[in-house]
N, C-alpha and C positions, 0 to 999 in steps of 0.2 A: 759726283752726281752726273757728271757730262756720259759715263759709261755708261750707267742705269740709262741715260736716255736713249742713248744711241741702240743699245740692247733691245727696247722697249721699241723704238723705231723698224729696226732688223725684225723684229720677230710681228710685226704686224705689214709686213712687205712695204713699209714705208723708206722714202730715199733721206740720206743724212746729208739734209739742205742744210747754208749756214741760216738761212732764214727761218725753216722748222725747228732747228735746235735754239733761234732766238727765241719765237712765238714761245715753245715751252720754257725758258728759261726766265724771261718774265711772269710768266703765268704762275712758275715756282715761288717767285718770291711777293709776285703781286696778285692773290687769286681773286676773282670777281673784277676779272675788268674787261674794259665792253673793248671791240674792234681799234675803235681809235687811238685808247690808253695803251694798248698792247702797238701799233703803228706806230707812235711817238717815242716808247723805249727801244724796240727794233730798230729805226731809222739814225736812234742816235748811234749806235752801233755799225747799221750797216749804212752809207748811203743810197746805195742803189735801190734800196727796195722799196715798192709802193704799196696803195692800198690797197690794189687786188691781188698783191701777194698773198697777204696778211690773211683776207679773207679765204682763198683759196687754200691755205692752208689750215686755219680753225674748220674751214668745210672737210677736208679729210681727214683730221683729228679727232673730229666728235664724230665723225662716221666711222671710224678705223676703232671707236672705244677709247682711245686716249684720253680727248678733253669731255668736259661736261658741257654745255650750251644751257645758262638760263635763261628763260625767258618773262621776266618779270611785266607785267603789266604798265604801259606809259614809257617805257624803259629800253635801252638799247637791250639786245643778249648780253650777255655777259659771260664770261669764261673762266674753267675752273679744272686744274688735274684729280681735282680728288673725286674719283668714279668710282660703281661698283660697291658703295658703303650704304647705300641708301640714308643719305642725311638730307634732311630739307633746309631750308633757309630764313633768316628773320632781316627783315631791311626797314630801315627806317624812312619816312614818309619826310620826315624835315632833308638829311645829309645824303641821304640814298644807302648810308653803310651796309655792308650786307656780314650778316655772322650766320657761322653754320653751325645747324642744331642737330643733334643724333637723336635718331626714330629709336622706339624703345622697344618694338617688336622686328618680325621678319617681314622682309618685302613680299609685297607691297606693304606700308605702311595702316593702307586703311584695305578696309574689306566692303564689298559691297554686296546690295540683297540679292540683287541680278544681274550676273557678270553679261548677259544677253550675246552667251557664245564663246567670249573672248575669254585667252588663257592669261587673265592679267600678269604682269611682272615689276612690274613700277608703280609708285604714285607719286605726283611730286608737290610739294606744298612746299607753298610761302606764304608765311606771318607777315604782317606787316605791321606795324607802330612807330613808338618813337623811340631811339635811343638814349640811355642816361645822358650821355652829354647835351643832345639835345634838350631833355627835358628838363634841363636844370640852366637853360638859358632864360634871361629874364623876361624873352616874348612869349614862352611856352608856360611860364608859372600859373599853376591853378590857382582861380578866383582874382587874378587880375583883372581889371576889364570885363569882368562879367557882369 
């Protein structure tokens, strides 16, 4: 995997930092995590690096096309490698969990009546509710307390 990324880094004029190949390397295995979660497995790794590494670095990743940037409502961003697929997201309102959903048409996913100019090329949607495990805790049971 380390070659795919450096590859991927090369071909977008990106430099093969030890701190950019960590940011991606978490985001590999932990996607949807906001600034801080991605700081605290970098740092375990690297010491020296701080938090405006971190961010400086997710800032030219999701400019460069690399990373995704969501930006959920109430909610840090969050960060994600899987780009270019057009999948939107469902998060739960109790855990925060996020799961990714696949759009079942071409992007953009929705169509609108009056684009008013713009050649759109994205849409981005988030569901939000509660997740099974949530829902099946004993504060969330319908008809409790009602």
């Amino acid at each position: 995997m380390q070659t795919e990324i450096e590859k991927l880094l090369k071909s977008k004029d990106l430099s093969l930092t030890s701190v950019r190949l960590a940011v991606l390397e978490v985001l590999h295995h932990h996607p949807h995590s906001d600034a801080d979660t991605i700081y605290q497995h970098v740092k375990g790794e690297i010491a020296t690096t701080s938090k405006q590494a971190i961010y400086n670095n997710l800032s030219a990743l999701v400019e460069k096309g690399i990373l995704r940037e969501i930006k959920p409502k109430g909610s840090s961003s969050l960060y994600e490698t899987r780009v270019n697929d057009n999948h939107h997201h469902l998060i739960c309102r109790e855990c925060q969990s996020v799961t990714d959903v696949a759009c079942k048409s071409h992007a953009p996913c929705l169509h609108v009546d009056d684009q008013h100019g713009f050649e759109i090329d994205e849409a981005e949607i988030v569901f939000w509710g509660t997740c099974p495990s949530c829902s099946s805790t004993p504060n969330n049971q319908k008809g409790e307390n009602a």
